[in-house]
N, C-alpha and C positions, 0 to 999 in steps of 0.2 A: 504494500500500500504506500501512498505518497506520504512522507514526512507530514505531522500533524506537528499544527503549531501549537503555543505554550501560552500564546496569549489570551490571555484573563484567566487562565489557570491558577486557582490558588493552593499552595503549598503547605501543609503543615507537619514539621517535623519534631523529634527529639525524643529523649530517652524514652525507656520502660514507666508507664505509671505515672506519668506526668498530669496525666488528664488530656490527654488529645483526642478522643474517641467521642467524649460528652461534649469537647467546645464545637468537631469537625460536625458533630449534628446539630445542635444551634445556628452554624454557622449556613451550615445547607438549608437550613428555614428561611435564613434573614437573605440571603443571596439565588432562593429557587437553585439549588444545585443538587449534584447528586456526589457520591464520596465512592473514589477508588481508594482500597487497600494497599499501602505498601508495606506489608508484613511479608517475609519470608514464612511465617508456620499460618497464618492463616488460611490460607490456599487452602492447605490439606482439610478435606473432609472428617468430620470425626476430632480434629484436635480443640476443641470446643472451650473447655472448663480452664486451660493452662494456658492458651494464647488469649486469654482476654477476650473474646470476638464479639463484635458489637450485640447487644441485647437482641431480641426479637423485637420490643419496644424500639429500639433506634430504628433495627430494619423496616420496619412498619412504617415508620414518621418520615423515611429517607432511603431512598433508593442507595444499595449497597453494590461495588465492582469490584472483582477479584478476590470473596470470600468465597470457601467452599468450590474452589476447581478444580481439586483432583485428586484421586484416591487416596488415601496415608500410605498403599504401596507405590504408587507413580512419584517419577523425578521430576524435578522441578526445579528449574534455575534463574536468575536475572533474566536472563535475552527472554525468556519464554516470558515472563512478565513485565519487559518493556514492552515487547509485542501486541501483549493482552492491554496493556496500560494504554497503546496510542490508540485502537481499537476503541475503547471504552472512551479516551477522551472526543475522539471525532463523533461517536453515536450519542454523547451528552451533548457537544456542541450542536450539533444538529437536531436537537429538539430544544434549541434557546437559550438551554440551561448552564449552570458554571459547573466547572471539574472542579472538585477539592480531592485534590490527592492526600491521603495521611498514615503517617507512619512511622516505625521507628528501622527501617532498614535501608541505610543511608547509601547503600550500592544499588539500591533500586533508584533513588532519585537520582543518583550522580549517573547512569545507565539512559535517564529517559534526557535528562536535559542535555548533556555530553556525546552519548552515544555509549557503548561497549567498547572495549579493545575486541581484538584482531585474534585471541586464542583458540587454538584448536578445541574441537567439541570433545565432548569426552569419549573415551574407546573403552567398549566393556573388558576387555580383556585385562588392560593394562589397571584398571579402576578396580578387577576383582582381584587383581594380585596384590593390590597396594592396599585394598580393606582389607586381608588377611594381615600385614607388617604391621606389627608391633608401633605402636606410635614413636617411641625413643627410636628406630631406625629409619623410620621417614623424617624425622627431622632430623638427624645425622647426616641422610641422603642432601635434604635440602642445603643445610649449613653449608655443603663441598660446593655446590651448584649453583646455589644463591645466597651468599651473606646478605644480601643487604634484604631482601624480602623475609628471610630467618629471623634479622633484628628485629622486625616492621609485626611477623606474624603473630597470632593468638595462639600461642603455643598450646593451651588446653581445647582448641578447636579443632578436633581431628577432621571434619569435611574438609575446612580450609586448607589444612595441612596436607591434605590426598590432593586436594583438586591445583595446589602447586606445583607439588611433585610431579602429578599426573601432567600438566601442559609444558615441565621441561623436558620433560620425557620426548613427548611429543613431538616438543616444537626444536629441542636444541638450544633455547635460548631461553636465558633466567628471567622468571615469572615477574619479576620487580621490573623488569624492562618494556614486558607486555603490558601489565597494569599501566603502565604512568602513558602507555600511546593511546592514550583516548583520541578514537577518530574524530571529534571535532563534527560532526554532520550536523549538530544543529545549529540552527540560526537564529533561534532565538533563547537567548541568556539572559539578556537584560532585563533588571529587574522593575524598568520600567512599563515593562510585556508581563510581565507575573509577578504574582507577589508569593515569596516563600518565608514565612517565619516559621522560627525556633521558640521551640514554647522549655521554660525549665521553671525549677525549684532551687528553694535555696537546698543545700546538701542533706540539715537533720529534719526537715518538710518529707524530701522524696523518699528518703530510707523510712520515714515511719508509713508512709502510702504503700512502697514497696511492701515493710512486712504485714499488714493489714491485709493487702492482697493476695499472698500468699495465706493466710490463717483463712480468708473468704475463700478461695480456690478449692482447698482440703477440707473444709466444710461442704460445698458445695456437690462434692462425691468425685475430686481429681484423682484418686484411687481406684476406685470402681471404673473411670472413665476409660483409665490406662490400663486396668485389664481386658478392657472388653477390644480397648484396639490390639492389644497383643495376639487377641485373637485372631483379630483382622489383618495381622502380620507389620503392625505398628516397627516390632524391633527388626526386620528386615531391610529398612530405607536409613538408610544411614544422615538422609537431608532430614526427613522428620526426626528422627532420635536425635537431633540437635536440639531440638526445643527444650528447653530451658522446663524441670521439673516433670516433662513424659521421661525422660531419662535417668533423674532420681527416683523416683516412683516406682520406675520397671525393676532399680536393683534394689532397692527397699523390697518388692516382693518377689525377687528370687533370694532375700535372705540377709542383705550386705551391709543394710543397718536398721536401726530402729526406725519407726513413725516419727517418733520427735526431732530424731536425727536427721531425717531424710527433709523435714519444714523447715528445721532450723540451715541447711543443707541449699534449699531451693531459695531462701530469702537472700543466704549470702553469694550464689552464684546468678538472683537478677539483681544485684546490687553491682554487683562484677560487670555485668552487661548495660547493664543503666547509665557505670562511668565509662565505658568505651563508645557508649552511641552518642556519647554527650561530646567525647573528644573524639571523635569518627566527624560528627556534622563540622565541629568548630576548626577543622583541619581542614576537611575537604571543599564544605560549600559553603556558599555566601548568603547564609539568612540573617533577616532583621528579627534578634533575639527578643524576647517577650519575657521577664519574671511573673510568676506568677505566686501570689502572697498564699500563706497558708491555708487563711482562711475565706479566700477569695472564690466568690461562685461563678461557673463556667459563660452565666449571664454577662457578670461584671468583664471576662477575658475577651470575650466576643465585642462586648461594645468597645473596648480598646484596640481592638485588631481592627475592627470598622473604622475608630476614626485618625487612626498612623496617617498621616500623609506620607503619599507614594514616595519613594527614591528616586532622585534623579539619575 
């Protein structure tokens, strides 16, 4: 399809638990829009209770894009959701309405307004030899091949850590080289074409939301949920078992710690992800950052995002 443009697109980005999900619906009232997801786990069908996904209530009030589209055993990656992303924004424009993209997976924004790099797709072969290695000798592998991507990676993120290896493999040439050539195809960046902010909290605000969230989750039946996908072959897909507490969960019930251990376990590892999407946006992209006060209602953020005058 032809390049879809980005103007009057509104962005909203940043960590886990911020509150972006309650403001992006407000905000699709006051502006007749509808809201694409940039979640990497909410895609998956079935991961319901542990990626947050917008209420039935939101879905109702505001048409929702890129929730729920594809199996918990189907893969799933960027390109395939810029794809779905420009798709979704050209079928919103053309019914009047505005795109609010929202989310907290800042390779997905940097993907629709940038473009992707140039990396070879993945090869089953080479992808099931390097899910069987040991994670200390894939990053061994990397460290020889690529230092500088080595220093840069999340070292407890075993996908990422494959999906490096796997494209030097490939390609011959170190994953840090391919990342930073973003092809450059879009033509519209300026944020006088779109507006993207960055919504945060202060530090001892988002940690008390974060654990809250998680005690809600695990009341909610994030247990039960996670066994029923294991059924479904949940721990098969190695992009799904990256979500943050299906992971703790599944080895909580093969044995590996307790209940209290495995909550207190999922608080401290989306705290861990909270502060990397927070210095993920402020590295990579250019939004107009937004505080949001503790006790501030999602009303109050929305009438302030309303009246920012534009950037020149």
């Amino acid at each position: 399809m032809a390049q879809v443009t980005l103007e009057g697109v509104i962005l909203l980005g940043g960590p886990t638990a911020v509150g972006k999900s309650a403001i992006a619906c407000l905000l699709a009232e006051r502006v007749e829009g509808e809201i694409i997801s940039a979640d990497s786990m909410q895609v998956f069908r079935g991961l319901d209770i542990g990626t947050a996904k917008p209420s039935p209530d939101e879905r109702s009030r505001v048409p929702h894009h890129l929730v729920d589209v594809v199996d918990v055993t189907e893969p799933f990656d960027a390109a395939g959701w810029v794809k779905r992303a420009e798709t979704a924004v050209a079928g919103i424009r053309s019914r009047g309405r505005t795109a609010i993209i929202c989310g907290g997976t800042g390779l997905y924004f940097k993907g629709l307004l940038e473009g992707l790099g140039e990396a070879p797709a993945a090869a089953a072969a080479v992808r099931l030899e390097m899910e069987q290695m040991p994670l200390e000798d894939l990053l061994e592998e990397l460290r020889r091949n690529d230092p500088l991507m080595y220093a840069q990676i999340d070292k407890d993120n075993r996908r990422h850590v494959v999906r490096a290896v796997e494209v030097i493999r490939l390609s011959g040439r170190p994953y840090s080289e391919q990342r930073a050539a973003w092809t450059g195809r879009r033509s519209v960046q300026h944020a006088s074409e779109r507006r993207f902010f960055g919504l945060e909290r202060a530090r001892e605000d988002l940690r008390k939301r974060i654990d809250q969230r998680v005690e809600t989750m695990f009341r909610s039946g994030l247990v039960q949920e996670t066994e029923h996908l294991m059924d479904l072959g949940l721990t098969e897909n190695p992009t799904a078992m990256q979500a943050i507490g299906y992971r703790q969960v599944v080895e909580h019930l093969r044995g590996e710690r307790s209940l209290e251990e495995t909550v207190a376990l999922v608080k401290q590892r989306t705290w861990q992800l909270a502060r990397r999407q927070w210095t993920w946006f402020r590295r990579q992209l250019d939004l107009e950052w937004v505080m949001i006060q503790p006790d501030e209602s999602p009303e109050s953020v929305v009438e302030r995002l309303m009246s920012r005058p534009r950037r020149v």
